[in-house]
N, C-alpha and C positions, 0 to 999 in steps of 0.2 A: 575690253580688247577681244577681238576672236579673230580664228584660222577659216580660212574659205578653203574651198576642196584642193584637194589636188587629182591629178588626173591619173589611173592605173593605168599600165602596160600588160598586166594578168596577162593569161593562155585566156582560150576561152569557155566556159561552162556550160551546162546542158541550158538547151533551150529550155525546157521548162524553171529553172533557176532562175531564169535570165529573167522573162516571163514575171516569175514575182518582184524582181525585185523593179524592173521597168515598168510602167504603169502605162504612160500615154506621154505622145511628141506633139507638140504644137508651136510656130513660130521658130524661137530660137530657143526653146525650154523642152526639156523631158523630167516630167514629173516620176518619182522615187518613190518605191516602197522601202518602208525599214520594218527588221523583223526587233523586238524587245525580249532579249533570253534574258534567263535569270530568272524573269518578273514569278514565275510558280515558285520559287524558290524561297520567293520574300515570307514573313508569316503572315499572319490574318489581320494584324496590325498594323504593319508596315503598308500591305497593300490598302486599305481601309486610310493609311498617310498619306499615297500614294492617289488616291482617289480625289481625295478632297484639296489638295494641292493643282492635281489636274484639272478641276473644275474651275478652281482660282485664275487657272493659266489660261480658261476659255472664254473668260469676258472682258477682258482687252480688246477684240480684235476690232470694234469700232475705234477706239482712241486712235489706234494705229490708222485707220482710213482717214482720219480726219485730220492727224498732223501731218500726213501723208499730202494735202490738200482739203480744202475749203470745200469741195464739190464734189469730192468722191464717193461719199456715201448718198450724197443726192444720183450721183451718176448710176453707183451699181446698186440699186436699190432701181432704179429706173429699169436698166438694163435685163437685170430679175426679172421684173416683174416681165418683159417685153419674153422674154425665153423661156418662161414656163406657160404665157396664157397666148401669145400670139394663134392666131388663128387662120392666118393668109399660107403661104407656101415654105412651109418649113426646110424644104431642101432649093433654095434658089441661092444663088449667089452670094445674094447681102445678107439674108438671115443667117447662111454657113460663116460668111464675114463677122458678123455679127456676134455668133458664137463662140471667134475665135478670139474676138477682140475683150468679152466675155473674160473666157479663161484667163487673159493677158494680164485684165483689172484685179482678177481672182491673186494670183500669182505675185502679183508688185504690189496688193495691197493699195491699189491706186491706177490710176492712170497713166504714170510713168514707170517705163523701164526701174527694175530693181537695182539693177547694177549702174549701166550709164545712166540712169536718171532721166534721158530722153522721153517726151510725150511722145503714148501711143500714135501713131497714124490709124484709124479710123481705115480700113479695105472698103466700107459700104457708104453709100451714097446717106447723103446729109436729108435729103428728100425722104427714102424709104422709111430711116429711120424716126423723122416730123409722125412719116404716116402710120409705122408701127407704132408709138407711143400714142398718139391719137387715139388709136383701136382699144387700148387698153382701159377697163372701168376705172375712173378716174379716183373710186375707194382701194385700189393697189399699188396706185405711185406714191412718189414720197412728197407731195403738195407741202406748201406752206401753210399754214392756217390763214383760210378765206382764200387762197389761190386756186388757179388754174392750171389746165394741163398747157395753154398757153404760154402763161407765166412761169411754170418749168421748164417747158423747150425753151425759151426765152432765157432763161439762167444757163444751162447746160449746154447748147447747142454750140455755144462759141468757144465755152471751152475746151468740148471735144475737139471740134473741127478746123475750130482757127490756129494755124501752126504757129503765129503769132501770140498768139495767149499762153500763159503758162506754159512756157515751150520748155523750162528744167524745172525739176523739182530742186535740184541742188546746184546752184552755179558757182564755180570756184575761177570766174575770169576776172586776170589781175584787172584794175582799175574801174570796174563796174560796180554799181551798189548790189553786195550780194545779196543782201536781204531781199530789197527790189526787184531782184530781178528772179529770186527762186520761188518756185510757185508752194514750197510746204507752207505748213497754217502755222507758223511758230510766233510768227509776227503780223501786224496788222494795222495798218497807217502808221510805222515808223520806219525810220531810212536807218541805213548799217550805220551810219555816224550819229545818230541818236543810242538807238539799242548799246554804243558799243559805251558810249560816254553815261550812260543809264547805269549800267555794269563797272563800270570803273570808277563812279561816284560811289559805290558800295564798298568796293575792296580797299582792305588795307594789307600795304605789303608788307608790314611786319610782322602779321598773325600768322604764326606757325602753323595751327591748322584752320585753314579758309574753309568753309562752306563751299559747293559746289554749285556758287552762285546761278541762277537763272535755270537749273536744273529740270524742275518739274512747273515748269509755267509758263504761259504764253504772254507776247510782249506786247502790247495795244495801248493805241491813242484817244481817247475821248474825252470830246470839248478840249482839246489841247493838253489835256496833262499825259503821260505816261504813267503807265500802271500793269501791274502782274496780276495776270490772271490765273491762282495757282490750280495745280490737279490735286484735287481731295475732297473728301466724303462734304459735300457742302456748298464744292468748288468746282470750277470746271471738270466734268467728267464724273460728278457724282455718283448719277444713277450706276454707272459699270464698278466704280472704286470700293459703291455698296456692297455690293455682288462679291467683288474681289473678297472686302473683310469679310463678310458671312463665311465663305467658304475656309479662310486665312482661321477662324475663328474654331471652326470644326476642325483643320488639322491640328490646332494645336492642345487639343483635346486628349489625340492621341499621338503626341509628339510619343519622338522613340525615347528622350531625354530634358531631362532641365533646362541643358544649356538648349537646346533645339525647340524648347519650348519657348525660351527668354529670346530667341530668333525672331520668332513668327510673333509674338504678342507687341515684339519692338518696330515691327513692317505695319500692325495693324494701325498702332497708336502714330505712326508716321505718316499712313495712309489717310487717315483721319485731322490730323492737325496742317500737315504740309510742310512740315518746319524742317529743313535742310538739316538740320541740327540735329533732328531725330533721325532722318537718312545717312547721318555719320556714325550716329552711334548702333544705330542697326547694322550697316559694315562689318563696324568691329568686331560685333558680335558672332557676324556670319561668318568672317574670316576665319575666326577665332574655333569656329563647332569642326574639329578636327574627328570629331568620334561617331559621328553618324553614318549610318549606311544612304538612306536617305537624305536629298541634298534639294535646292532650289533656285532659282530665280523668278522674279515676278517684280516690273517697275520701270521707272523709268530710268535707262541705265545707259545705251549708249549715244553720242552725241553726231554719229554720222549723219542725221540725216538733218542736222543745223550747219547751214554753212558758215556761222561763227564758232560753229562747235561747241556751244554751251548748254543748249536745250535737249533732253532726252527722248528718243521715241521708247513707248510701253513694249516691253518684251517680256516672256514667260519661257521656263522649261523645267520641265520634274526628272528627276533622274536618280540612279541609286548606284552605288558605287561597284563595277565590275573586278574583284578582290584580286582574281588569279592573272590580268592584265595589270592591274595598280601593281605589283613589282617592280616590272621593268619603270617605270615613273617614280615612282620610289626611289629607286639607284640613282634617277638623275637629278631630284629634289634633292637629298641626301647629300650630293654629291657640288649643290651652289655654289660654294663657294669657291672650288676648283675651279670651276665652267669660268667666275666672275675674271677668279685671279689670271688666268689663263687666255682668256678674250683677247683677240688684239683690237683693244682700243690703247687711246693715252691712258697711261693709270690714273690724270689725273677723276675719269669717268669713273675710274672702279671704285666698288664698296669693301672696304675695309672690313666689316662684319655683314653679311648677307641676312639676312632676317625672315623669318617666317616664309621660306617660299614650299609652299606644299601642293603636291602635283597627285591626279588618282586620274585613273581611267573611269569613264562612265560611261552608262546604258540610259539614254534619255526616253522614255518613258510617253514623256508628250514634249510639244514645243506650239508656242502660241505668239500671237504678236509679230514683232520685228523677226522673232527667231522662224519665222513661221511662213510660209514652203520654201524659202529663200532659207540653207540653215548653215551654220557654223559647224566644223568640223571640233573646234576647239574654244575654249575661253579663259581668259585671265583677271578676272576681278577682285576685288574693288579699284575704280580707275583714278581716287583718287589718289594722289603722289605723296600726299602725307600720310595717309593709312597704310599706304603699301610700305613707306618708310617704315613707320613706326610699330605696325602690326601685321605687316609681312600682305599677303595675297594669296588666292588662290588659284591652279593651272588645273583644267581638264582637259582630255581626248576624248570626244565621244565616239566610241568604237564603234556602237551601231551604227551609224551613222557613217563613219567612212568607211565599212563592211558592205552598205549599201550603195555608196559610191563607185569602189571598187568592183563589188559584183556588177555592177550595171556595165561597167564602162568593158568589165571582159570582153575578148574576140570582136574589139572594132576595127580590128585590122591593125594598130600602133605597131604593134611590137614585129609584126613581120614588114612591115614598110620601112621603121626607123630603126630596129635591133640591127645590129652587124651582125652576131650571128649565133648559132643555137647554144654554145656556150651561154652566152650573155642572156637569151630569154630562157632561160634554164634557169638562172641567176634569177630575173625576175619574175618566176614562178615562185620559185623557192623562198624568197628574200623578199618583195616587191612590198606586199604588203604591212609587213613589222616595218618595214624600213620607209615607209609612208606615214606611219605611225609612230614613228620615232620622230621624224622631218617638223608632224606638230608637237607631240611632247618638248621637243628642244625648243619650238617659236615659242610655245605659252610658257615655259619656264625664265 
């Protein structure tokens, strides 16, 4: 589960402020700098955990192109290649288009919008582009073995350009085959009424705690039978999952502790076998490392981008616990079970004893994957419903993170458009911030 931005009303900051933390506007996106304090503060070890954890979190980023869609990494691999070696009129029209549409793929990870899910439109001519990939040495595109640069535009061209193809990555309209009609790679010659009856052959609804079925695996038809294609060292997505454990293997070298060590060695031996079963018991465990400064994510975790909701795309973030902020988060963990009893819902919704709900501010470090330019302001994991029963959850606010939000969006004018009056942006000078920060501490909690 995670927090998406919220928007600040701030005064506004010196330009040069502003400057670091805004980077560059293109489309409908402005990319963000974030600054990571603390991090000197860590010791020689921490940061050295620090290190090799963020390494972990940097070889995802193809999984994520690819459950993103079938063609994306043929695409911006294409694309690359066309932006670094092109040789024709670098400032004309469609190659500016070209660069924009670039960044766009950069950005969503894909060809589609990150948020609506909507396929890019293409600014530059379908032509130009035939003729720029043409130009390029056919040892820099991403060819198939024994292919052409033919039979590349020939695979690619329709899906950039035909507004009819792969038109969502995510389709949630009632009465359509969602699987069918969503362009992610999660599935592949089966229809929503197979996938779903696939999945429902498996569960049983008296096992208190389920597996999170279809989790890390891709659903595919061959020669007619149905079959899972799972993510693990061996298995779909090996080569990167390798990469993950080496790196997974050196931090836990120099874990800060036992239990943080019995963490990471339980992600490895998951990573490796596939077994859902091990991805529960690693939960538990991660739920469970209340005592570390040092904190993680790395896997396949959230289900948005499956429009049955089952399948996970790969996501990464290193972070280490911001002490003098975790207070106020603190007060309101502490404080669960008032928040539950007090809720107006029916009681018959409320929990009786509240369980493990443990909330800390953090400084994320890196973010990779899913989490990654598109980022969460907050998170609340493990998302399954019986761990979080039985062995509570975890809530963070990552402060950097909406530090950089907030600086950026200073002096856009908000507050003197929609403020009624100096009172009140007084108020949200003063206040705006913590109480933005409050607003997710209280969602993920």
């Amino acid at each position: 589960m995670i927090a998406a931005a919220t928007f600040s009303t701030s005064v506004e900051i010196s330009a040069t402020e502003k400057n670091f933390y805004s980077v560059e506007k293109f489309a409908d996106l402005e990319i963000l700098r974030y600054k990571v304090p603390g991090f000197e503060d860590l010791t020689p070890k921490q940061k050295e955990l620090v290190y090799y954890l963020s390494q972990a979190a940097l070889q995802g980023r193809d999984i994520l192109y690819d459950q993103n869609g079938k063609w994306n990494l043929a695409i911006r691999r294409t694309l690359e290649a066309v932006y670094t070696q092109y040789k024709g009129d670098r400032n004309s029209k469609d190659f500016k288009a070209l660069e924009k549409y670039l960044k766009q793929v950069w950005f969503a990870n894909g060809i589609h919008h990150h948020y609506s899910t909507d396929k890019f439109k293409p600014e530059f001519s379908q032509n130009f582009f035939v003729q720029a990939v043409s130009s390029i040495p056919a040892q820099s595109l991403p060819l198939k073995k024994g292919g052409s640069i033919k039979d590349l535009l020939n695979d690619i061209t329709p899906v950039m350009f035909n507004p009819k193809i792969m038109t969502k990555r995510v389709n949630q309209t009632e009465g359509e085959d969602l699987v069918a009609t969503s362009a992610g790679n999660y599935y592949d010659g089966v229809t929503q009424a197979e996938a779903e009856a696939f999945y429902n052959n498996m569960k049983n609804p008296a096992d208190p705690t389920p597996i999170s079925y279809g989790l890390n695996s891709r659903l595919v038809k061959r020669n007619g039978k149905i079959q899972e294609q799972v993510y693990k060292v061996g298995g779909r997505y090996s080569e990167a999952l390798e990469k993950v454990v080496y790196w997974l293997e050196k931090a836990a070298a120099v874990a800060e502790n036992d239990q943080q060590k019995a963490v990471i060695e339980k992600l490895i031996s998951y990573n490796k076998s596939g077994d859902l079963k091990e991805f529960d018991e690693y939960a538990i465990l991660w739920v469970g490392d209340l005592n570390s400064d040092i904190d993680f994510v790395n896997g396949f975790t959230e289900t948005y981008g499956d429009p049955l909701g089952m399948k996970a795309s790969w996501e990464a973030l290193v972070n280490f616990k911001n002490k003098e902020a975790s207070r106020r988060t603190e007060i309101i963990s502490n404080n669960a079970q008032w928040f539950e009893s007090n809720s107006p819902v029916d009681n018959r919704f409320k929990k009786e004893n509240v369980k493990g709900v443990s909330a800390k501010v953090i400084t994320a470090a890196i973010l990779g994957g899913d989490s990654y330019p598109s980022t969460a302001i907050g998170i609340n994991l493990p998302n399954s419903n019986w761990i979080r029963h039985d062995h509570g959850s975890k809530s963070v606010t990552i402060e950097n993170i909406t530090d950089a939000y907030d600086k950026a969006a200073q002096g856009n004018g908000f507050a003197e458009e929609f403020v009624w009056s100096d009172t009140e942006r007084n108020w949200i000078e003063k206040y705006g911030f913590q109480a933005d920060n409050l607003h997710t501490d209280l969602h993920e909690c």
